[in-house]
GUSEMI-90342 format. One record per residue (C-alpha): x, y, z; residue in three letters. Coordinates in steps of 0.5 Angstrom, whole numbers, padded with zeros to 4 digits. Each point is the difference from the previous one (the first is absolute). Last residue first. Example, Ala and Ser with C-alpha at 12.3 -4.5 7.8 and 13.67 -1.06 7.14 Angstrom:
<rs>
       X       Y       Z   residuo
    0027   -0002    0014       Ser
   -0002   -0007    0002       Ala
</rs>
This chain:
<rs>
       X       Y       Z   residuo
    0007   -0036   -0023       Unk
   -0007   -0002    0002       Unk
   -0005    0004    0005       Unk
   -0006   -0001    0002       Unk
   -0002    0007   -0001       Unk
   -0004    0002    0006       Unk
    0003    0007   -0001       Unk
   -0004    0002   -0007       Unk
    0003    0006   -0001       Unk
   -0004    0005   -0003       Unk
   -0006   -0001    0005       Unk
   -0006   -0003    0000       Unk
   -0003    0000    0007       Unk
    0002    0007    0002       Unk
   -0001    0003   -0008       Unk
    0003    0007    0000       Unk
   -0002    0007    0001       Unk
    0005    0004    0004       Unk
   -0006    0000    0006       Unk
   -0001   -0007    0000       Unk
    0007   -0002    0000       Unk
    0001    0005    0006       Unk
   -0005   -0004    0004       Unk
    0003   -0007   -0001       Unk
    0007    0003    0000       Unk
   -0002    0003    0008       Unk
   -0005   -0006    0002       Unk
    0006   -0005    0000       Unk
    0005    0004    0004       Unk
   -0006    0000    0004       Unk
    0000   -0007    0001       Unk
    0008   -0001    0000       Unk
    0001    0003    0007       Unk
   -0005   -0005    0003       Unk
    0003   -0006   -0003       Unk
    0008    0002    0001       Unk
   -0002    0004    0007       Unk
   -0002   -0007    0004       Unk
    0007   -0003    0002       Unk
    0002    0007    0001       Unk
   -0006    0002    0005       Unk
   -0006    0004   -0002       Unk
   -0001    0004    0006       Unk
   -0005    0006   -0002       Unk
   -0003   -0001   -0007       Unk
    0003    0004   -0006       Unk
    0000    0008    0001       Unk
    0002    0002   -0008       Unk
    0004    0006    0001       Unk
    0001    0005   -0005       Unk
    0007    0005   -0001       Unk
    0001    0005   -0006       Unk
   -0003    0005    0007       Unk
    0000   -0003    0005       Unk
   -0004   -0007    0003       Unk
    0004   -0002    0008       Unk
    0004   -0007    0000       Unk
    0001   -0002    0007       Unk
   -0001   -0007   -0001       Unk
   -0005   -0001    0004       Unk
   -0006    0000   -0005       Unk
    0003   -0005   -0004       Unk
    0002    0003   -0006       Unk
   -0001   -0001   -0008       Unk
    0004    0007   -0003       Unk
   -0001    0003   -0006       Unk
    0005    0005    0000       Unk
    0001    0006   -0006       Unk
    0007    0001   -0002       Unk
    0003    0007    0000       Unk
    0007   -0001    0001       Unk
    0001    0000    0007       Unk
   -0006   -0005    0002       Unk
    0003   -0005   -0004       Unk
    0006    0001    0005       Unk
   -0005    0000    0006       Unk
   -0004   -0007   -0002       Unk
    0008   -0003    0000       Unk
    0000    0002    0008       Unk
   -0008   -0002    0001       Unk
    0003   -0008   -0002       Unk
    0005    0000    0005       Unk
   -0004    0002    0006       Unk
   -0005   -0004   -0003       Unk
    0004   -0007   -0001       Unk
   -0001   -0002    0007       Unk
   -0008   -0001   -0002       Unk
   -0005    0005    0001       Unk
   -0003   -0002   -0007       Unk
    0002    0004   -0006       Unk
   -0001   -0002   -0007       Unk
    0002    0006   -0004       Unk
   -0003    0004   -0007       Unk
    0005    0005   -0004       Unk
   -0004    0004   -0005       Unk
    0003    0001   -0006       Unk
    0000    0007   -0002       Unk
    0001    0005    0005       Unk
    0008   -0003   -0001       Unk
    0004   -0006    0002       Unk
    0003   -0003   -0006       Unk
    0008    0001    0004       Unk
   -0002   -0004    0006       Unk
    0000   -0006   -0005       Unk
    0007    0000    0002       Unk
    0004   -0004    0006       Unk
   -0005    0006    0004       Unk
   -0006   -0003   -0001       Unk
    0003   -0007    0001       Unk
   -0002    0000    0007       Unk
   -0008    0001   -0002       Unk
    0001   -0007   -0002       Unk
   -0002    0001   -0007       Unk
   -0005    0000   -0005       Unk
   -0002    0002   -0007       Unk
   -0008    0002   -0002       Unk
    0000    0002   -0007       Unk
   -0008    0002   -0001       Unk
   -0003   -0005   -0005       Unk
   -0006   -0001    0005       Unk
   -0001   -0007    0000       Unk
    0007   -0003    0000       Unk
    0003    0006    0002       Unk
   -0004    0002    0006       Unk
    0001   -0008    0004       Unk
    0006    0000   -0002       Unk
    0003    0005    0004       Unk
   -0005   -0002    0006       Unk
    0004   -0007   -0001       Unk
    0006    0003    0000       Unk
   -0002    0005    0006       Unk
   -0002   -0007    0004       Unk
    0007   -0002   -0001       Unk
    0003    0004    0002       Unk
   -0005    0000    0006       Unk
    0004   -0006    0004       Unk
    0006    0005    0000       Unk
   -0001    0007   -0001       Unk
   -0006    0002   -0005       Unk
    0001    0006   -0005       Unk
   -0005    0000   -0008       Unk
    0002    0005   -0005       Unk
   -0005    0003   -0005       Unk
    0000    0003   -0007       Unk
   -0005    0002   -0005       Unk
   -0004    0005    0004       Unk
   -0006    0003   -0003       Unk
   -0005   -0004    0003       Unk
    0004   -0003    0007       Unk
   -0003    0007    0005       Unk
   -0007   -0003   -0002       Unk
    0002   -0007    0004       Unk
    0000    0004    0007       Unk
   -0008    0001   -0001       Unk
    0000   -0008   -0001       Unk
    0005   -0001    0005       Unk
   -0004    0003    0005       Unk
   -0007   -0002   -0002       Unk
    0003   -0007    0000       Unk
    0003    0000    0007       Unk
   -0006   -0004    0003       Unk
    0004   -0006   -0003       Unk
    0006    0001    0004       Unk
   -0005   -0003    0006       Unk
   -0002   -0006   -0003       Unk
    0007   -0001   -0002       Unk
    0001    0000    0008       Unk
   -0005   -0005    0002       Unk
    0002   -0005   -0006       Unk
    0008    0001    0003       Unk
   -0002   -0002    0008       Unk
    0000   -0006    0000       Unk
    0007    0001   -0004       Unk
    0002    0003    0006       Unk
   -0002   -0006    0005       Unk
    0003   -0004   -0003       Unk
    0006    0004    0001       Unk
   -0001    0000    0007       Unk
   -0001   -0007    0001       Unk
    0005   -0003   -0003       Unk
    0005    0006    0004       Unk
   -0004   -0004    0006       Unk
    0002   -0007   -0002       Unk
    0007    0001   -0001       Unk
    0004    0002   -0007       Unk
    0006    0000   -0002       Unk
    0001   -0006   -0004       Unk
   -0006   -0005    0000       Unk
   -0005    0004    0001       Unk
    0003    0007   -0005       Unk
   -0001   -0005   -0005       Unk
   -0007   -0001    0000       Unk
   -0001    0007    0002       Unk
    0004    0003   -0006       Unk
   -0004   -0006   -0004       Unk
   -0007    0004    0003       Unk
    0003    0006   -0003       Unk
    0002   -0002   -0006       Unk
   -0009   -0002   -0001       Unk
   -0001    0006    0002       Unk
    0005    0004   -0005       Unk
   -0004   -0005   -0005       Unk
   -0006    0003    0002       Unk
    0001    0007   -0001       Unk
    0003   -0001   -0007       Unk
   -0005   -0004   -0002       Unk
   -0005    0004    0002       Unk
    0003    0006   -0004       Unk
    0003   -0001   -0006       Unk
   -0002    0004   -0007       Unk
   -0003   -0004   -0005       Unk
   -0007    0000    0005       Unk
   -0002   -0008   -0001       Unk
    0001   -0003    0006       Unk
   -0003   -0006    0002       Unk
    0000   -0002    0007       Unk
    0006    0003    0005       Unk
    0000   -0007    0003       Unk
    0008    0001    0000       Unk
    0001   -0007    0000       Unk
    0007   -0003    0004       Unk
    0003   -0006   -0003       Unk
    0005   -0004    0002       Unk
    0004   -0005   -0005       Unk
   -0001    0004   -0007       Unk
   -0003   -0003   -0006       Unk
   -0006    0000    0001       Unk
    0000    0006    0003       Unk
    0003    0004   -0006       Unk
   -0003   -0004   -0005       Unk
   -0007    0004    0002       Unk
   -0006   -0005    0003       Unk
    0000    0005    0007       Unk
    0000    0007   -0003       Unk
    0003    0005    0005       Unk
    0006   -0002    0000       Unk
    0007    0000    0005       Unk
    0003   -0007   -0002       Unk
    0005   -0003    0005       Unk
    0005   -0004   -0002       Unk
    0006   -0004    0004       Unk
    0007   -0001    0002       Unk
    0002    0003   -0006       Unk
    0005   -0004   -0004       Unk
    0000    0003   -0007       Unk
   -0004   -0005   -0005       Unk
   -0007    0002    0003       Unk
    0004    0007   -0001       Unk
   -0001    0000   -0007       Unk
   -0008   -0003    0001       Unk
   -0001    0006    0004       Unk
    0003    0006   -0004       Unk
   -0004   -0003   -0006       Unk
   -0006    0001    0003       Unk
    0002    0007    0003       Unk
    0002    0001   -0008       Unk
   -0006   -0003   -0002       Unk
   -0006    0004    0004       Unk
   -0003   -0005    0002       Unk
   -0003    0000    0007       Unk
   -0005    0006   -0001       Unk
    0002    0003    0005       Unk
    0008   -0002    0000       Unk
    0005    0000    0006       Unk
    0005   -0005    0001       Unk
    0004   -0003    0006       Unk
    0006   -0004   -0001       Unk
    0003   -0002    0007       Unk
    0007   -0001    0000       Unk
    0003   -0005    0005       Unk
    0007    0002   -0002       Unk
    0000    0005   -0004       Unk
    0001    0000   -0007       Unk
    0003    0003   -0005       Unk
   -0004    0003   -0006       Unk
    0001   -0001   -0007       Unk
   -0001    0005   -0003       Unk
   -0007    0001   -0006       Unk
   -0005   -0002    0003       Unk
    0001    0005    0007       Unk
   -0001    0004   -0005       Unk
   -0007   -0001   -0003       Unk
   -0002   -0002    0007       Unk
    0002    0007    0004       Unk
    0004   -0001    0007       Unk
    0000    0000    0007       Unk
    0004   -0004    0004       Unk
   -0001   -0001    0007       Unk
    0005   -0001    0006       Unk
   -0003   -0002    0006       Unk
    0000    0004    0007       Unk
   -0008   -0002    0000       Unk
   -0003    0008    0002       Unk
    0005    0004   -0003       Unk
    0003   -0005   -0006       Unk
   -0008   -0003   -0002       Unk
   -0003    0007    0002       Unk
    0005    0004   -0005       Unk
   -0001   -0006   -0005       Unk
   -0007    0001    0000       Unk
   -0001    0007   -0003       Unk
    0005   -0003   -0005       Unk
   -0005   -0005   -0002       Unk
   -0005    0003    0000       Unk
    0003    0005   -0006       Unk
    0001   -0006   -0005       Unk
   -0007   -0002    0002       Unk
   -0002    0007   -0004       Unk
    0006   -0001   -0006       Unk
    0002   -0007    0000       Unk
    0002   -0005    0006       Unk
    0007   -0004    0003       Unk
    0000    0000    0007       Unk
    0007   -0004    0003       Unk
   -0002   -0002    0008       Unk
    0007   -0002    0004       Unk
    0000   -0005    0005       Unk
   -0005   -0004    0000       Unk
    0000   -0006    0004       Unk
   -0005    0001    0005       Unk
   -0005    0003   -0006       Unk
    0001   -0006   -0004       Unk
   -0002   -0005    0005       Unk
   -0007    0004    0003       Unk
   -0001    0001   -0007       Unk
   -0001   -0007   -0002       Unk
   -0008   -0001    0001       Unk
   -0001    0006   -0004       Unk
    0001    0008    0000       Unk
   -0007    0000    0004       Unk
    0004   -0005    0005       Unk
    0004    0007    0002       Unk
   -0007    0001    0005       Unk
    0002    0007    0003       Unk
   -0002    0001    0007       Unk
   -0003    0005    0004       Unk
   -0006   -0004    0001       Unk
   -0001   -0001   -0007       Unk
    0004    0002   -0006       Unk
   -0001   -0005   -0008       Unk
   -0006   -0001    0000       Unk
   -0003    0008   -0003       Unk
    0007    0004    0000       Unk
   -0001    0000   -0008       Unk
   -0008    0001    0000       Unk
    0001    0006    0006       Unk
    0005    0003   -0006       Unk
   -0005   -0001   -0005       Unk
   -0006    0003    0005       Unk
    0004    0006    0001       Unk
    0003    0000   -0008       Unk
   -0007    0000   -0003       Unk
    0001    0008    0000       Unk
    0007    0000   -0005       Unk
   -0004   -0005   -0003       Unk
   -0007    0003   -0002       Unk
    0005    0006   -0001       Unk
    0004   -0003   -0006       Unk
   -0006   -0004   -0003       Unk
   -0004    0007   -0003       Unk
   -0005    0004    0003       Unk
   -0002   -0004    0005       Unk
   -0007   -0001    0003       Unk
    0001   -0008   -0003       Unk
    0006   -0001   -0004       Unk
   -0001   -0008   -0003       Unk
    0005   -0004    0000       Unk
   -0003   -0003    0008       Unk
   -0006    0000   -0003       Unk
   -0001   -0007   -0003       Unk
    0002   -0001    0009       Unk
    0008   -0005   -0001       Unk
    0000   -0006    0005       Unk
    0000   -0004   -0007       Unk
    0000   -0008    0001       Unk
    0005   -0004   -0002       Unk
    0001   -0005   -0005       Unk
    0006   -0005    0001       Unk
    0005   -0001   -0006       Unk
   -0001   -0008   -0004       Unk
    0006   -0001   -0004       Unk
    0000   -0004   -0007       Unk
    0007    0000   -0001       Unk
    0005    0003   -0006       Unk
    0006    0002    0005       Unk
   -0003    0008    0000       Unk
   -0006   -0003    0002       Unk
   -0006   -0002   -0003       Unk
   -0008    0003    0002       Unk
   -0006   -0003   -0003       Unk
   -0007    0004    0002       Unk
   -0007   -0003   -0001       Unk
   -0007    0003   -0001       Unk
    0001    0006   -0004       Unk
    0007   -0002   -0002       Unk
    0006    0004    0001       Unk
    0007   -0004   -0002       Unk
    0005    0001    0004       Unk
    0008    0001   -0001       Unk
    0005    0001    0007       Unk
    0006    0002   -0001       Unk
    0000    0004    0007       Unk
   -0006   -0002    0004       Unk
   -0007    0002   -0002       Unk
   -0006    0001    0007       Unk
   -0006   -0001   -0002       Unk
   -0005    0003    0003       Unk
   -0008    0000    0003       Unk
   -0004    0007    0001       Unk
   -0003    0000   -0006       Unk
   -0004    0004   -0005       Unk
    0000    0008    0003       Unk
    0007   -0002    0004       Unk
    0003   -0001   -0007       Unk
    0005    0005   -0002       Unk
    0003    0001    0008       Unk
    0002   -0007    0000       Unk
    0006    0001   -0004       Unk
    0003    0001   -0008       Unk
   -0007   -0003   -0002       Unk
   -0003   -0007   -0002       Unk
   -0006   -0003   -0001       Unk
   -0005   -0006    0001       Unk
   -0007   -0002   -0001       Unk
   -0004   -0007    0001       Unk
   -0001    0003    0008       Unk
    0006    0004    0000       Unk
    0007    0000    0003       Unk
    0006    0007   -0002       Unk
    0006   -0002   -0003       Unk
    0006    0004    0002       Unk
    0006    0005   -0002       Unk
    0006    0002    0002       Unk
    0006    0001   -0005       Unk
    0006   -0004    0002       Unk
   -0001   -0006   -0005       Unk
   -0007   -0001   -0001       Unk
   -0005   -0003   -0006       Unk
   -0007    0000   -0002       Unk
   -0004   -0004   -0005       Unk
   -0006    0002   -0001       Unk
   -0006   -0006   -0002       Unk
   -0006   -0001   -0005       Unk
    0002    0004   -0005       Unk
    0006   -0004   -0004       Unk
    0000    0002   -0007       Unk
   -0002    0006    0001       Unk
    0005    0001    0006       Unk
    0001    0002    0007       Unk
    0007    0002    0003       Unk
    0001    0003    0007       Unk
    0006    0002    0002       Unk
    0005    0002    0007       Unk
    0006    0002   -0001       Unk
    0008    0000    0001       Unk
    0006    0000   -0003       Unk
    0004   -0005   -0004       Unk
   -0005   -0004   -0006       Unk
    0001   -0006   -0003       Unk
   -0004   -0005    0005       Unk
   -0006    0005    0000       Unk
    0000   -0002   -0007       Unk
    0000   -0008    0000       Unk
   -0006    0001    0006       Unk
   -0004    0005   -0004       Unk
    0001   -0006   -0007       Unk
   -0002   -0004    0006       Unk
   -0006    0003    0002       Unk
   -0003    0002   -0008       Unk
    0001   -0008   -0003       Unk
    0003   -0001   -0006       Unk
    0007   -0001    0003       Unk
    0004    0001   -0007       Unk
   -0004    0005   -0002       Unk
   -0002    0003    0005       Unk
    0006    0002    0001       Unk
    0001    0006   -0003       Unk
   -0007    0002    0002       Unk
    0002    0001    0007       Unk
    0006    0003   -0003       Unk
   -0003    0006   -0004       Unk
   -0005    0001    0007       Unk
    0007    0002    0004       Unk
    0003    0003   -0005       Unk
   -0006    0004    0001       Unk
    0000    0001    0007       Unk
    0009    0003   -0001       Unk
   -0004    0007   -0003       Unk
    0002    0003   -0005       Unk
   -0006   -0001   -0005       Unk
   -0003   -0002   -0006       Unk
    0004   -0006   -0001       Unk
    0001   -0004   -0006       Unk
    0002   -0008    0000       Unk
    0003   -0003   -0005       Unk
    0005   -0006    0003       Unk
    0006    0006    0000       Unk
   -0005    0005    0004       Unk
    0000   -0005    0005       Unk
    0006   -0001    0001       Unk
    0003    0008    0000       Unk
   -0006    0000    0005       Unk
    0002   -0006    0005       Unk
    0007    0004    0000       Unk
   -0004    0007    0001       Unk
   -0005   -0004    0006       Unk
    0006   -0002    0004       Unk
   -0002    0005    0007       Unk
   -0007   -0002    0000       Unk
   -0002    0006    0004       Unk
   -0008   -0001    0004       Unk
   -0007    0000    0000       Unk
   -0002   -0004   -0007       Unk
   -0007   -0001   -0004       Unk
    0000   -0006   -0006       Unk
   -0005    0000   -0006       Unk
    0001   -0006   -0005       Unk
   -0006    0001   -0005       Unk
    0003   -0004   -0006       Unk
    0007    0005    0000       Unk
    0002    0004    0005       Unk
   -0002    0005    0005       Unk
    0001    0004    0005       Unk
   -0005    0002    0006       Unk
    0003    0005    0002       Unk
    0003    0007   -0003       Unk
    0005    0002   -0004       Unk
   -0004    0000   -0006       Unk
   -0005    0006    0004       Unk
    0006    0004    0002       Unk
    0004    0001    0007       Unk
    0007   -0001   -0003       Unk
    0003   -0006    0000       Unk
    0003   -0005    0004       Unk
   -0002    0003    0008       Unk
   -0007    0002   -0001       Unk
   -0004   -0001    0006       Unk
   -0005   -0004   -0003       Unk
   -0008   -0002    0002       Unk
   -0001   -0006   -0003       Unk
   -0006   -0005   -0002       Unk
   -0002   -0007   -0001       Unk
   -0006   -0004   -0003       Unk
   -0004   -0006    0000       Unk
   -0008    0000    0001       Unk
   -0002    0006   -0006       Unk
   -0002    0007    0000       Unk
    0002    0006   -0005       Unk
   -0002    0007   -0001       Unk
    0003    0005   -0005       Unk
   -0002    0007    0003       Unk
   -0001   -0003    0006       Unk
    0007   -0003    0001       Unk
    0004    0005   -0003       Unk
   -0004    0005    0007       Unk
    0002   -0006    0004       Unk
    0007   -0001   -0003       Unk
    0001    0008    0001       Unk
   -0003   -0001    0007       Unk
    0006   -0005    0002       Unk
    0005    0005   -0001       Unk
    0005    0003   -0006       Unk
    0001   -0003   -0007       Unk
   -0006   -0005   -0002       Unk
   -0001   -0007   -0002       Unk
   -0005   -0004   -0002       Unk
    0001   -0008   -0004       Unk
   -0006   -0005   -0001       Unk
    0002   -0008   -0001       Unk
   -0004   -0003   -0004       Unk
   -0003   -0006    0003       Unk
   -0008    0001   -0002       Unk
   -0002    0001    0006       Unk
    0005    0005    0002       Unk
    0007    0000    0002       Unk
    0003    0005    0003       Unk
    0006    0005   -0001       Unk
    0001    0007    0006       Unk
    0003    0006    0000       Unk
    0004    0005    0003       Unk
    0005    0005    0000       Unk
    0005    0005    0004       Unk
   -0004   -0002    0007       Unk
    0003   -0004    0003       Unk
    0002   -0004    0007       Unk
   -0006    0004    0003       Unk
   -0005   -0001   -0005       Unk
    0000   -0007    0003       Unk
   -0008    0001    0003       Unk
   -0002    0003   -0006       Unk
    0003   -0005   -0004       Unk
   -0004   -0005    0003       Unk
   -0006    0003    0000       Unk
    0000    0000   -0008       Unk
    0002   -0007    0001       Unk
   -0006   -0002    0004       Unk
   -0005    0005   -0006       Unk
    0004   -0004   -0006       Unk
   -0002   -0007    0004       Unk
   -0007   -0002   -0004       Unk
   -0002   -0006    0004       Unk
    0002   -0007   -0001       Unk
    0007    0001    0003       Unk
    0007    0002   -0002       Unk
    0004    0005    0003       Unk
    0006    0004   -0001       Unk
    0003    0007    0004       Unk
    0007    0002   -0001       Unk
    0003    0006    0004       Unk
    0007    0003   -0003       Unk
    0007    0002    0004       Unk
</rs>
């Protein structure tokens, strides 16, 4: 998962790539670089190892300016983060070319390559990519389609942009499962890996469809689609503040987003619940239809929105009496699922392009599934266009690597489906009413939680040399406890497993000592009573408790026993939203006291992931 940025214009373009990069630094921050075409059409190359600052300081040793150019901030995946591994590459005659994404064919182009005279000074897929397009010059003696005969060879996924000395009045830019957009100016236009990039010079956007190859002037642009045809794609207005990337009083992107998920969640429900009612229209103008004859919900999601989805199945068999399957996309690509009749295909992506959901999507297109319905947070993604109904999360841009808002307003947005389904199967106006009613109240209630960060915070300090940490939750709040697992792994290196706390005794028991630390979810629920029994046999064996509990859950502090008092009454359709919220202060807090980079972290979890 890399971030490109291009632009062309009259004026000096170093300074918008530059901002740019900073702006998708968090889909990559192995290396960086940057290749513009100056006023006398030579082409002027800038990499350095590490993030964007190194290239700023590479840049005021050696400074360059120009009206074409293109850069690149990497997450490695095809070689080691090095200076020759980084973007732009190149080829011959001043052909540079940045890419996001895995081209899965590249050694077999390589070996190709390689045999017609071409070297390589990397190990990375892009430059096969750059010695391609230049391969074809020859015969198709024009830049877009030597892009356009290279693209066509290639198996995989990525988003590119080419320039060229012999060619320095355009970029051409192409997509195949890899977002990427096309930013409108006054007789200037850019290009980025999304919306975010380039607030600061435009808020007018050009949306690529798969396959599709553009040519970026300053004053025009020409897209062909996959078939070849000059296609016009709509132009829309961003909602989207300059700022809204930016961190504002917070100390890194993570809390700005754990604290922005009140108005997130409010955002989320804003429309789509009035008078007691939900408006399923919100889905789009067929779901009234697909929900009625819906009889069983199948769920396929990654990592983060993987964890939504199992919370939602328990409310969607409890509250809807409808049999749902949950499932993981990378595997679900890989079987060949049988299908219930009248199946509704639900998948959940933030981004709505990671390629193994994405892939999971277009399979089950070929499945017999009733419908399709897409839980994402960015309305131009591949994965709302291409699904039947639709729900966007409207969590805004996030750019914490570690999900937070996302998290909550997807687990929003899957309630509203519960309800959906629950009006024409179970359920009568006045238990409409009611589960309204309580995710109106799910902003309120995260604000409160909130209040506990001195709390946790003090809390955190007890996780500084610890190494090992179990996560309990019963029911709907298994889930929760995997997400809080999560949470303090990807960010916090600590190992974090979790289970449901029924499991303990089926062996994880075993490695409970005073040295990991075990943390519970525990609304007051009809899982407590069950729920306190399996706290005890940690207690017996010495295991410190870390308990998150209603204030009328009957659990008292004790020596190697600490209660966190959530606030009073949270019922179970709300405890998996505001349950979540304190689990995500506590990894972010305990990142913060071991030292490592919260925004920045070794794994980069947004990854776009392509096998």
């Amino acid at each position: 998962m890399c971030g490109i940025v291009g632009a062309i214009a009259e004026r000096n373009v170093v300074p918008i790539l530059i901002e740019g990069l900073r702006r998708l630094e968090y889909r990559g921050y192995d290396s960086a670089g940057i290749a513009v075409l100056n006023g006398t059409e030579q082409l002027k190359r800038l990499r350095a190892v590490g993030k964007v600052k190194m290239l700023e300081d590479a840049l005021d040793a050696s400074p360059t300016h120009g009206g074409v150019g293109i850069a690149h901030t990497r997450w490695a995946t095809h070689g080691v983060p090095s200076e020759r591994n980084a973007h732009p590459h190149m080829s011959l005659d001043g052909l540079a070319i940045v890419h996001n994404g895995i081209i899965e064919n590249h050694d077999e182009l390589r070996d190709d390559l390689k045999r017609a005279g071409y070297s390589f000074t990397s190990e990375t897929d892009t430059e096969v990519i750059a010695h391609r397009v230049h391969h074809h010059l020859a015969t198709q003696k024009d830049l877009f389609k030597a892009v356009r005969a290279t693209v066509a060879e290639l198996e995989g996924a990525y988003a590119l942009a080419v320039i060229s000395e012999n060619d320095p009045e355009r970029i051409i830019l192409a997509r195949e499962g890899c977002p990427v957009v096309i930013g409108l100016g006054v007789e200037e236009n850019f290009v980025a890996s999304d919306v975010a990039a380039l607030l600061p010079v435009t808020r007018r956007f050009m949306f690529l469809e798969e396959g599709d190859v553009a040519e970026i002037r300053r004053t025009s642009i020409k897209v062909i689609d996959r078939n070849g045809d000059t296609i016009e794609r709509e132009v829309r207005e961003s909602e989207l503040s300059a700022d809204a990337a930016e961190k504002g009083q917070y100390r890194h992107f993570m809390l700005k987003e754990i604290h922005e998920q009140p108005l997130a969640v409010a955002n989320t429900l804003q429309e789509r619940v009035a008078n007691g009612r939900l408006l399923e229209a919100a889905f789009g103008p067929a779901a009234t239809a697909i929900f009625k004859r819906t009889e069983h919900v199948h769920i396929v999601a990654c990592g983060t929105s993987y964890h939504s989805g199992m919370v939602a199945r328990y409310f969607i068999e409890q509250i809807c009496k409808l049999p749902c399957t949950v499932e993981i996309a990378s595997e679900y690509r890989y079987r060949n699922p049988v299908v219930p009749k009248n199946s509704l295909f639900v998948t959940i992506s933030q981004s709505g392009e990671t390629a193994d959901t994405l892939a999971a999507l277009r399979l089950a297109k070929q499945g017999g599934y009733l419908s399709s319905l897409a839980i994402c947070n960015v309305p131009e993604s591949s994965l709302v266009r291409e699904s039947e109904l639709v729900m966007l999360t409207r969590a805004g841009p996030e750019i914490g690597v570690a999900s937070t808002k996302a998290f909550t307003t997807q687990l929003t947005a899957l309630s509203m489906l519960v309800i959906a389904l629950a009006k024409h199967h179970t359920a009568d106006a006045e238990r409409e009413r009611g589960l309204v009613q309580r995710l109106i109240e799910i902003p309120g209630l995260i604000e409160k939680t909130l209040t506990l960060d001195p709390v946790i915070h003090e809390l955190a300090t007890r996780f500084a040399d610890k190494h090992h940490t179990l996560f309990l939750g019963r029911g709907a709040m298994h889930p929760i406890a995997m997400e809080g697992a999560l949470k303090l792994k990807e960010i916090s290196y600590i190992h974090a497993e979790a289970y449901p706390a029924g499991e303990l005794k089926h062996g994880p028991l075993a490695l409970v000592d005073a040295d990991m630390p075990v943390i519970t979810v525990a609304p007051n629920n009809d899982l407590l009573e069950k729920l306190k029994s399996n706290l005890m046999e940690v207690r017996a064996r010495g295991g410190e408790l870390i308990v998150f509990a209603d204030p009328e859950s009957g659990f008292a502090p004790s020596e190697g026993v600490t209660v966190i008092e959530m606030p009073k009454h949270v019922s179970y359709f709300q405890a998996p939203i505001v349950y979540t919220v304190p689990l995500q202060l506590l990894s972010y807090h305990v990142a913060i006291l071991k030292g490592t980079d919260v925004d920045q972290p070794r794994n980069l979890a947004k990854s776009v992931t392509v096998e």
